[in-house]
SEZA-425264 format. One record per atom (N, C-alpha, C): residue number from 1; chain; atom name; x, y negated, z negated. Coordinates in nm, 4 decimals. Each point is the difference from the previous one (the first is absolute). Layout:
// residues N
   seq   mol   atom          X          Y          Z
   NUM     A     CA          X          Y          Z
...
This chain:
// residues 147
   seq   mol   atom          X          Y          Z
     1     A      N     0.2441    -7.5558    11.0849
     1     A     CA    -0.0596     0.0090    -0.1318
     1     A      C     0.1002     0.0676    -0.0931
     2     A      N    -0.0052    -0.0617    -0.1403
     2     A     CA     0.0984     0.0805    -0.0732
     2     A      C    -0.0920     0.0343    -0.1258
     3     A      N     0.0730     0.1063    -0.0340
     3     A     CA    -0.0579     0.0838    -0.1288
     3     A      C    -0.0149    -0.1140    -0.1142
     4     A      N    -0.0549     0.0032    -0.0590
     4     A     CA    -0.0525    -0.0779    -0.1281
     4     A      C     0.1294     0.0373    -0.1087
     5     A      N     0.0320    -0.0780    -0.0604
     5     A     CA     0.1027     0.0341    -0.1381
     5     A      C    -0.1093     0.1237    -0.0913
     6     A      N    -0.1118    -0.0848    -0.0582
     6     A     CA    -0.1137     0.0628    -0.0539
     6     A      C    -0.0469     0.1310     0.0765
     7     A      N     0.0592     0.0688     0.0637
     7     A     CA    -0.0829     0.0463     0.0580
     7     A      C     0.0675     0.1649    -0.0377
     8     A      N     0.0471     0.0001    -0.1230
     8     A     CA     0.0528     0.1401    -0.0279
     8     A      C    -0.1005     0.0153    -0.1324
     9     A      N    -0.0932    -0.0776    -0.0303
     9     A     CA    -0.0731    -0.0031    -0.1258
     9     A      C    -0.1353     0.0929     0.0969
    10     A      N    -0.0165    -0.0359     0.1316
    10     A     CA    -0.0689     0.0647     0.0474
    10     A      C     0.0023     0.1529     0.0192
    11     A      N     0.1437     0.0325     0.0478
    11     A     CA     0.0166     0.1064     0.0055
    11     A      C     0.0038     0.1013    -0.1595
    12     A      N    -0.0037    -0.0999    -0.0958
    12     A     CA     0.0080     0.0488    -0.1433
    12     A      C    -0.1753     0.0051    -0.0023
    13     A      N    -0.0390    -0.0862    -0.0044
    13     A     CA    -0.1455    -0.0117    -0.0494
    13     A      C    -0.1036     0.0972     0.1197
    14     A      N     0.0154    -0.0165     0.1261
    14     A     CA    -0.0905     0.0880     0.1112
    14     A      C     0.0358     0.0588     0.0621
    15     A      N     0.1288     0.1271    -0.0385
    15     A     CA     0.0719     0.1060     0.0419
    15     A      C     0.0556     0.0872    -0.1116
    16     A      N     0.0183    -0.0554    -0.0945
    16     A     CA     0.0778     0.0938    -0.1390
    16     A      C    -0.0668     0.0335    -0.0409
    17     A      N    -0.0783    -0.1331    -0.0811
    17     A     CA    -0.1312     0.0266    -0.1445
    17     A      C    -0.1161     0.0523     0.1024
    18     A      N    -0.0529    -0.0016     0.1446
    18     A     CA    -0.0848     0.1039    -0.0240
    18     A      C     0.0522     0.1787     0.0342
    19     A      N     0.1195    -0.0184     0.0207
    19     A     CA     0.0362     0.1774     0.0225
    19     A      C    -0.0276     0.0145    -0.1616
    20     A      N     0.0794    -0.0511    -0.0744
    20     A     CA    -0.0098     0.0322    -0.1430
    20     A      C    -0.1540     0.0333    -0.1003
    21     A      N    -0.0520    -0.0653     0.0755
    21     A     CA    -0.1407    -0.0156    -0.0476
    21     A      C    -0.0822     0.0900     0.0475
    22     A      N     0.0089     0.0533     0.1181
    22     A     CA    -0.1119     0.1166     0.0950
    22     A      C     0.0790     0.1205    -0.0551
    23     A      N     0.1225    -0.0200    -0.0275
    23     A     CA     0.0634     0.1470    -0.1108
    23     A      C    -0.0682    -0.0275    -0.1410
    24     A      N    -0.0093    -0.0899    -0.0845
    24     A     CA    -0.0721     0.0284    -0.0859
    24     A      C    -0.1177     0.0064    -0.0239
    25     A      N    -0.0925    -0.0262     0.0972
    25     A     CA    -0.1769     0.0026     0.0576
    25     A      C     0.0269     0.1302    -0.0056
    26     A      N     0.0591     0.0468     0.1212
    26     A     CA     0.0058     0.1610    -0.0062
    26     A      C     0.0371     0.1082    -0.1052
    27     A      N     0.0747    -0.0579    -0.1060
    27     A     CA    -0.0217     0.0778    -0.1154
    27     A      C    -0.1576     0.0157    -0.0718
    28     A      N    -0.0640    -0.1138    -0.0046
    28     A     CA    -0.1577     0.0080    -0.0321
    28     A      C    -0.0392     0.1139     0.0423
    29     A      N    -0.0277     0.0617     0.1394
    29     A     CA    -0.0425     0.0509     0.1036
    29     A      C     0.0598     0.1431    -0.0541
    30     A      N     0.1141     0.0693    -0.0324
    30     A     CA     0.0498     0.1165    -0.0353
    30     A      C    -0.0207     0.0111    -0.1553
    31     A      N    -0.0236    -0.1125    -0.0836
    31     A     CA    -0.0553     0.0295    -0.1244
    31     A      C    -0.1226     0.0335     0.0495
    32     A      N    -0.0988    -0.0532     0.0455
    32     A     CA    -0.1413     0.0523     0.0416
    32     A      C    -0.0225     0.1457     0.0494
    33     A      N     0.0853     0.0358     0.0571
    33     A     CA     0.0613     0.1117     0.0851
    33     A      C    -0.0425     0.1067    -0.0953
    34     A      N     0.0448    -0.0299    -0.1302
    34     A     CA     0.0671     0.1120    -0.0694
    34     A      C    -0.1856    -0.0022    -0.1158
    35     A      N    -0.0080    -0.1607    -0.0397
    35     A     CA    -0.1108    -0.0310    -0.1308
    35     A      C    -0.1379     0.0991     0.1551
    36     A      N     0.0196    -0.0366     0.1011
    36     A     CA    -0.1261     0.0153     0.0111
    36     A      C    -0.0204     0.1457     0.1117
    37     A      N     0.0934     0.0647    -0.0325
    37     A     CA     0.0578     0.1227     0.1388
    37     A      C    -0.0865    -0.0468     0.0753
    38     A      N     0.0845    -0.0365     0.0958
    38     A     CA    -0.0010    -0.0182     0.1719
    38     A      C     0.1244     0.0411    -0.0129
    39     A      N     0.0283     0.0776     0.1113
    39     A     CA     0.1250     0.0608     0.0681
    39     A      C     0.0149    -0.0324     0.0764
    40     A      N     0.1233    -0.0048     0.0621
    40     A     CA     0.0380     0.0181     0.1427
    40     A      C    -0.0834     0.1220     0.0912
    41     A      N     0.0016     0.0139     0.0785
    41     A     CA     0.0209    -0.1428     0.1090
    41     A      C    -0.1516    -0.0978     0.0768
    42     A      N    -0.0752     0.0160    -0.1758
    42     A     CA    -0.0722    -0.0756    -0.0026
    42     A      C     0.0305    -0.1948    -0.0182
    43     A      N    -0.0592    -0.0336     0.1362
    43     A     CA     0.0099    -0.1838    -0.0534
    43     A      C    -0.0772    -0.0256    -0.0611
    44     A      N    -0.1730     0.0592     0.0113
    44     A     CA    -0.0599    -0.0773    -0.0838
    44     A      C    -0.0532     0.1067    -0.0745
    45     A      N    -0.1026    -0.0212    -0.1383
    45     A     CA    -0.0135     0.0802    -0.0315
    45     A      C    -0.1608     0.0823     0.0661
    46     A      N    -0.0494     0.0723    -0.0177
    46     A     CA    -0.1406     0.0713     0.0513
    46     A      C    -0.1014     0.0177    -0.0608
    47     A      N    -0.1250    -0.0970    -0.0246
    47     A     CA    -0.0702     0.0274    -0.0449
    47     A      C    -0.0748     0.1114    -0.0173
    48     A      N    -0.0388     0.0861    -0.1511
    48     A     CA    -0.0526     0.1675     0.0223
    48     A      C     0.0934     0.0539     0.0161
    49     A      N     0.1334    -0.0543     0.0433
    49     A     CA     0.1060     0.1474    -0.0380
    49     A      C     0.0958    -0.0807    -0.1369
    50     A      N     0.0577    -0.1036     0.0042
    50     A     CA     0.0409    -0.0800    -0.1301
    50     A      C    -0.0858    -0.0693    -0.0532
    51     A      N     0.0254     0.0672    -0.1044
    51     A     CA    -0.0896    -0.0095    -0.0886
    51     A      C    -0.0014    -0.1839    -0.0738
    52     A      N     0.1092    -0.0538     0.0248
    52     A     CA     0.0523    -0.1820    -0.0120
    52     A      C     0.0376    -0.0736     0.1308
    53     A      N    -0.0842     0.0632     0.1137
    53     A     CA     0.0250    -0.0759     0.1002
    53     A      C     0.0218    -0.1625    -0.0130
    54     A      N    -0.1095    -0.0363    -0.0345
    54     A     CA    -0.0426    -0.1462     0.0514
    54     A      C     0.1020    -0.0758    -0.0574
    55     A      N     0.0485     0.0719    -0.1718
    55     A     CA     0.0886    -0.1036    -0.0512
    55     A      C     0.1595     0.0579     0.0515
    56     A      N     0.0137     0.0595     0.0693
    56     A     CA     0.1231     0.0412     0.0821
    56     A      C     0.0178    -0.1120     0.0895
    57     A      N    -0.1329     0.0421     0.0677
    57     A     CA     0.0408    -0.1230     0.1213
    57     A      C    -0.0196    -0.1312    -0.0266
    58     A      N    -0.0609    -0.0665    -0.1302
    58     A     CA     0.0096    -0.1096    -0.0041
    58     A      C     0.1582    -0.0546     0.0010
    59     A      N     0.0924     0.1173    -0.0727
    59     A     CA     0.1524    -0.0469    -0.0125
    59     A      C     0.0551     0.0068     0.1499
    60     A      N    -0.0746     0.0719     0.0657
    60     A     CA     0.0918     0.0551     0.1396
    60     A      C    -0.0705    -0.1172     0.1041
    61     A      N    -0.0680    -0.0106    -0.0293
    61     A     CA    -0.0714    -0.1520     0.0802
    61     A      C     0.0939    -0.1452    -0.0306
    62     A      N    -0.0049    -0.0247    -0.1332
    62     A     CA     0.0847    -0.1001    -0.0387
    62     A      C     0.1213    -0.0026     0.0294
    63     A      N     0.0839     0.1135     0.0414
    63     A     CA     0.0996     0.0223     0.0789
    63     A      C    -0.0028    -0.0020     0.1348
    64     A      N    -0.0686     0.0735     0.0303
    64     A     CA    -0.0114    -0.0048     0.1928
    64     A      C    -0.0044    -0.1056     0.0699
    65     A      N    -0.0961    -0.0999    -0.1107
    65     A     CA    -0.0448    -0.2181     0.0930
    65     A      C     0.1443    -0.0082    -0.0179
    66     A      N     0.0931     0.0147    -0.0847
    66     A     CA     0.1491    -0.0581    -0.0001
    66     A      C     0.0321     0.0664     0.0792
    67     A      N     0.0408     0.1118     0.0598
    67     A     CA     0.0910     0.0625     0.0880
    67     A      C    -0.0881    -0.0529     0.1232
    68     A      N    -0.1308    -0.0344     0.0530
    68     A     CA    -0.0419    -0.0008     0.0917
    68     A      C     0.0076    -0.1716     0.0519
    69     A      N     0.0259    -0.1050    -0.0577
    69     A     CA     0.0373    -0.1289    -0.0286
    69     A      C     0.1448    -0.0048     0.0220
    70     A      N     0.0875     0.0996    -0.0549
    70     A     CA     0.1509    -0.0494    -0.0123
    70     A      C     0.0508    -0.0276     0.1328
    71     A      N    -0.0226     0.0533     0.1042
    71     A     CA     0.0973    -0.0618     0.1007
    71     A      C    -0.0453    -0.0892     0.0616
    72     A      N    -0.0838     0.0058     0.0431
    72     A     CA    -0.0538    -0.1548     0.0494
    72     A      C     0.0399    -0.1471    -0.0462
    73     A      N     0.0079     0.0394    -0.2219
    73     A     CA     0.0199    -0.1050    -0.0515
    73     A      C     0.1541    -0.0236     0.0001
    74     A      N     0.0515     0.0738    -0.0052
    74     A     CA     0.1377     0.0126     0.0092
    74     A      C     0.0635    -0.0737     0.1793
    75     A      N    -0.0575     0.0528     0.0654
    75     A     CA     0.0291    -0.0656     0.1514
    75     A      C    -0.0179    -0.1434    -0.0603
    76     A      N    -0.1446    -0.0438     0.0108
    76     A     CA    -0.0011    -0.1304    -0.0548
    76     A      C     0.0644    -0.1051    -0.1013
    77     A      N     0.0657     0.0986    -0.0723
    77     A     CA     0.0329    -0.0944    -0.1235
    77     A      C     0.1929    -0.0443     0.0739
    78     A      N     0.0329     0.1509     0.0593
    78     A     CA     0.1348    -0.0234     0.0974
    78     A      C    -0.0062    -0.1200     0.0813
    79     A      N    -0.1206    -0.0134     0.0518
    79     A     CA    -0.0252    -0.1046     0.1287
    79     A      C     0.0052    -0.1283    -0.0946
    80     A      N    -0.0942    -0.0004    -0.0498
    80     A     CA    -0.0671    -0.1373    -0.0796
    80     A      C     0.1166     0.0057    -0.0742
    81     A      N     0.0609     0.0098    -0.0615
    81     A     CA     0.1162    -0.0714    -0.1010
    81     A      C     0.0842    -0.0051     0.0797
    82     A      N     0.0372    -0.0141     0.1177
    82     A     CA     0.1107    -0.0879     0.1184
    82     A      C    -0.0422    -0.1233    -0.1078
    83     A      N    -0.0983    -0.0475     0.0448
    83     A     CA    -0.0491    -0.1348     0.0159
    83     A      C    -0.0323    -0.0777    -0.1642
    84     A      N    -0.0842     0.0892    -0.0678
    84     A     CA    -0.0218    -0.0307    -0.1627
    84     A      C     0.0240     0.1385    -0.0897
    85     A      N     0.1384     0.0060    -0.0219
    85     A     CA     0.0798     0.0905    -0.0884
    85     A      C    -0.0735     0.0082    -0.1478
    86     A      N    -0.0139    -0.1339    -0.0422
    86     A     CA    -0.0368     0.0035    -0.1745
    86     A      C    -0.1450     0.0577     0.0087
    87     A      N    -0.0662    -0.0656     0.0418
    87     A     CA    -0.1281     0.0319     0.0137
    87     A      C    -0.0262     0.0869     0.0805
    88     A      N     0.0344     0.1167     0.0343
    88     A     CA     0.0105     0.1023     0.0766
    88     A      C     0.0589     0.0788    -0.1408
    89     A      N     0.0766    -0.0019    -0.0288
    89     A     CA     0.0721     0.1049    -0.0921
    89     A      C    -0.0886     0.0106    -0.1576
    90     A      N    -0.0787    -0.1337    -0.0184
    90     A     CA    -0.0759     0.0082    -0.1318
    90     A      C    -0.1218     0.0654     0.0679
    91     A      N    -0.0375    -0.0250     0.0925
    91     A     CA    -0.1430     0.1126     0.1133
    91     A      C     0.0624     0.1415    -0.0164
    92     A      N     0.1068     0.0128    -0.0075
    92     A     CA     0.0722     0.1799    -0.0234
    92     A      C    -0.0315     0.0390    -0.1433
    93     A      N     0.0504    -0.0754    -0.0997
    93     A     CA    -0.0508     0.0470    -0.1445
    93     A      C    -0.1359    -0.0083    -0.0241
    94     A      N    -0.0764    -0.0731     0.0758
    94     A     CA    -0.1733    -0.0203    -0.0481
    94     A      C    -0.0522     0.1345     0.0637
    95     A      N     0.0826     0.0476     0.1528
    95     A     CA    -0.0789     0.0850     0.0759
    95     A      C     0.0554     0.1487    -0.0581
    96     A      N     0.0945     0.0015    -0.0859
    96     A     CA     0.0327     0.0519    -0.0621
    96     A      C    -0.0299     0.1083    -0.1589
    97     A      N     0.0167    -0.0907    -0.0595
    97     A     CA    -0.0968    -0.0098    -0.1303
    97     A      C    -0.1596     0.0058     0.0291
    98     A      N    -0.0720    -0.0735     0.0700
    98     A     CA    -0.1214     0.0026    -0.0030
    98     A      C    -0.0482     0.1495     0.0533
    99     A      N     0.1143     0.0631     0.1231
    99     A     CA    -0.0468     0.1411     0.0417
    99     A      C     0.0239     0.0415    -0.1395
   100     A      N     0.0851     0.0402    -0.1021
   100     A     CA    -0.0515     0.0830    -0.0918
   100     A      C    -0.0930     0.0141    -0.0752
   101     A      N    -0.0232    -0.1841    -0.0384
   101     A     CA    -0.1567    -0.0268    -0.0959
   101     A      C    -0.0969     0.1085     0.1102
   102     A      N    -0.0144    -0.0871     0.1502
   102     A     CA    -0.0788     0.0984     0.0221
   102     A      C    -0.0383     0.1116     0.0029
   103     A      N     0.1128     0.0914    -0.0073
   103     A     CA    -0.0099     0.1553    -0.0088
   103     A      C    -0.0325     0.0037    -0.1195
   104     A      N     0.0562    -0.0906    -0.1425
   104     A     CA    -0.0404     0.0306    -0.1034
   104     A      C    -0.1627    -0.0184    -0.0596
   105     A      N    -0.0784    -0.0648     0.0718
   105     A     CA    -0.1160    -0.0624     0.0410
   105     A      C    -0.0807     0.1041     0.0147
   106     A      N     0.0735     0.0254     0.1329
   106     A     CA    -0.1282     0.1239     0.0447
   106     A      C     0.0094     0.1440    -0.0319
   107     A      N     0.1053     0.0460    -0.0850
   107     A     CA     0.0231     0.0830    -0.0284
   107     A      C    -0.0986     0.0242    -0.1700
   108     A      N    -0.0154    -0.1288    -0.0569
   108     A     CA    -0.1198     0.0133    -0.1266
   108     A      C    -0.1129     0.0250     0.0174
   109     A      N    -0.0212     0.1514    -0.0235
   109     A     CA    -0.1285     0.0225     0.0168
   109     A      C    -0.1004    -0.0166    -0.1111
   110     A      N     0.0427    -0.1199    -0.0718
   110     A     CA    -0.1281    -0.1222    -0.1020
   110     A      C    -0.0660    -0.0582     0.0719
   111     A      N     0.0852    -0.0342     0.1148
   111     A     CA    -0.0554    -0.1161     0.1064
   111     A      C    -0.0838     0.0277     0.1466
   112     A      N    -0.0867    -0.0980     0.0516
   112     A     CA    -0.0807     0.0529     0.1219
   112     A      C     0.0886     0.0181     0.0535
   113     A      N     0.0082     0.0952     0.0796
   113     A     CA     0.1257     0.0228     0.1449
   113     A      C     0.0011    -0.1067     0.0984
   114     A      N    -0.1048    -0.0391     0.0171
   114     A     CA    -0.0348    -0.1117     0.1267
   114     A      C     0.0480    -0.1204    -0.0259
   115     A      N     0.0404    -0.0154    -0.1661
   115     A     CA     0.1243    -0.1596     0.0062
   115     A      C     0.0609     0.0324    -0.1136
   116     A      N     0.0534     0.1014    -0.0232
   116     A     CA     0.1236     0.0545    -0.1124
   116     A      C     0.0775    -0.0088     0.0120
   117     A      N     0.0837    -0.0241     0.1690
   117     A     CA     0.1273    -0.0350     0.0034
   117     A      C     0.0325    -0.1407     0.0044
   118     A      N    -0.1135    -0.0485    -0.0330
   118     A     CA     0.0248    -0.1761     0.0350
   118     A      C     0.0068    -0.0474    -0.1753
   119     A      N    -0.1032     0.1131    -0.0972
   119     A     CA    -0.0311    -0.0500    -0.1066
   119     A      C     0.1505    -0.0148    -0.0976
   120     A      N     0.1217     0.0717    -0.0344
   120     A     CA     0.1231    -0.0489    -0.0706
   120     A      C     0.0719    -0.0764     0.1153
   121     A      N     0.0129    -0.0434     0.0681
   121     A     CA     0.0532    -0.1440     0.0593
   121     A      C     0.0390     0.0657     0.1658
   122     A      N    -0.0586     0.0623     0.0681
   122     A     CA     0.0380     0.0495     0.1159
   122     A      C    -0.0085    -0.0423     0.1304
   123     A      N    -0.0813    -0.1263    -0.0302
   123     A     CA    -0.0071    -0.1224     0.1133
   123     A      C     0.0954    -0.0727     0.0211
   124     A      N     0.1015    -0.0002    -0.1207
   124     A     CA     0.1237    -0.0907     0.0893
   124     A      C     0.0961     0.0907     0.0827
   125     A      N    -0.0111     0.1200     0.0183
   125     A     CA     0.0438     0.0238     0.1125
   125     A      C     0.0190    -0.0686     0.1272
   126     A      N    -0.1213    -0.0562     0.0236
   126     A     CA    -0.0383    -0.0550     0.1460
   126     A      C     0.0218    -0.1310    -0.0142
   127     A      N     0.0093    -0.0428    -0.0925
   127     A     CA     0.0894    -0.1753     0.0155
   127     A      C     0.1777     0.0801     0.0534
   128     A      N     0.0206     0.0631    -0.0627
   128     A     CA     0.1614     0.0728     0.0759
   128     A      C    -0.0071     0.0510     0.1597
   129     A      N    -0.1177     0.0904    -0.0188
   129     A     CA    -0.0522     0.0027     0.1905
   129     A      C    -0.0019    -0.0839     0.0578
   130     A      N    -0.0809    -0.1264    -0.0156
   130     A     CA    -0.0404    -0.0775     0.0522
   130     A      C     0.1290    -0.1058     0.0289
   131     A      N     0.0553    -0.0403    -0.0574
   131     A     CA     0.1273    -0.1382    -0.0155
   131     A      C     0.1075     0.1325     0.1309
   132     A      N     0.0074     0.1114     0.0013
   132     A     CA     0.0957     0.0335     0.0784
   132     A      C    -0.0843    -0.0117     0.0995
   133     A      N    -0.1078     0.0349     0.0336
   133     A     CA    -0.0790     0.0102     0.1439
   133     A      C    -0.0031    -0.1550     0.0059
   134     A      N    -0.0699    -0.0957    -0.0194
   134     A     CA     0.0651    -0.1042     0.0230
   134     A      C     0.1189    -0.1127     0.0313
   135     A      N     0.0850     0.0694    -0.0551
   135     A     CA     0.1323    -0.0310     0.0087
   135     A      C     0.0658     0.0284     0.1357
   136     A      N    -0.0311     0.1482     0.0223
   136     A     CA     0.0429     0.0672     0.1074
   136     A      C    -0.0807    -0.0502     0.1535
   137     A      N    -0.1352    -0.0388    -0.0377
   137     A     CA    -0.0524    -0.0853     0.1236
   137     A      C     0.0390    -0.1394     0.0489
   138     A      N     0.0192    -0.0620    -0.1493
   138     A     CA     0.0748    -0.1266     0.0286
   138     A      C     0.1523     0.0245     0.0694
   139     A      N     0.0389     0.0799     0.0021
   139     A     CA     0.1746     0.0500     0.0239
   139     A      C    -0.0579     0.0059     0.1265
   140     A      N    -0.0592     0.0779     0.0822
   140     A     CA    -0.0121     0.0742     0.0920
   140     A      C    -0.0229    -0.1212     0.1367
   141     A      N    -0.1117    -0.1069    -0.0967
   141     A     CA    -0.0308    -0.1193     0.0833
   141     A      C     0.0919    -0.1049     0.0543
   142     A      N     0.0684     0.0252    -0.1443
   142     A     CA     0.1471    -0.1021     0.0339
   142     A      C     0.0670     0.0462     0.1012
   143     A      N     0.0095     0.1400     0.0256
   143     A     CA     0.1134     0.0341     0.0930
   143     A      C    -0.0643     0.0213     0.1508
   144     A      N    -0.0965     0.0231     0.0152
   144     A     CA    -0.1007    -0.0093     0.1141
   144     A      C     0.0188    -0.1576     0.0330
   145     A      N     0.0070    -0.0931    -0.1073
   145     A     CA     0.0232    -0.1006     0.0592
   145     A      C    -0.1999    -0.0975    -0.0287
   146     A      N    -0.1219     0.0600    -0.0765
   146     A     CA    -0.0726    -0.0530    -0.0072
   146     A      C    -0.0416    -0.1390    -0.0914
   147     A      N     0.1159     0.0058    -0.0776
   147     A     CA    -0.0180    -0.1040    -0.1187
   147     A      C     0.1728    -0.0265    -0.0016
């Protein structure tokens, strides 16, 4: 098997842009830090002792699904773009971008919490999840030898 030509758009699109991106999610998270005191070496905030819990952690939530998603998607998107580079690497900017809508989503506390991160566009995340987890199963089958 040989490496894909395309296949450095991957490493641009589902290895660069999301380090770049979970560093700037995480700036959200230390502005909150500060708008809503939570300290260290508090993660979340405490209801009855911060006094802005809930909207603390709505930012620290919208961060955490990204850090708690990233490697998995990242394994996958490595695997799956062997095989479909383009469409693997545009699944990196959707899974990308859409993690911030989402943090930016659920972090508005205008909105119900229970679909705020979906409400400014935070569902296309998972068309970017999804095309690498797919991708990466189709890869996996090929080389097993099932298809």
């Amino acid at each position: 098997m040989e490496v894909p030509s395309e296949y450095g758009y991957v490493i641009l699109c589902c290895g660069v842009l999301p380090t770049i991106m979970g560093m700037h999610m995480g700036g959200y998270v230390m502005k909150a830090r500060k708008e809503y005191d939570v300290q260290y070496p508090n993660c979340y905030g405490t209801p009855g002792y911060h006094k802005k819990a809930d909207e603390f952690n709505r930012v620290q939530r919208g961060h955490m699904n990204y850090t708690e998603n990233l490697l998995g998607y990242t394994v996958m998107a490595f695997t799956g773009g062997l095989k479909y580079p383009i469409v693997v690497a545009v699944g990196g900017v959707l899974y990308s971008f859409g993690s911030l809508l989402y943090l930016k989503g659920y972090s508005d506390t205008a909105l119900d919490v229970k679909m705020a991160r979906y409400k400014k566009g935070g569902a296309i995340k998972w068309i970017g999840f999804f095309s690498s987890f797919y991708a990466s199963v189709s890869m996996a089958g090929s080389m097993i030898g099932w298809w």
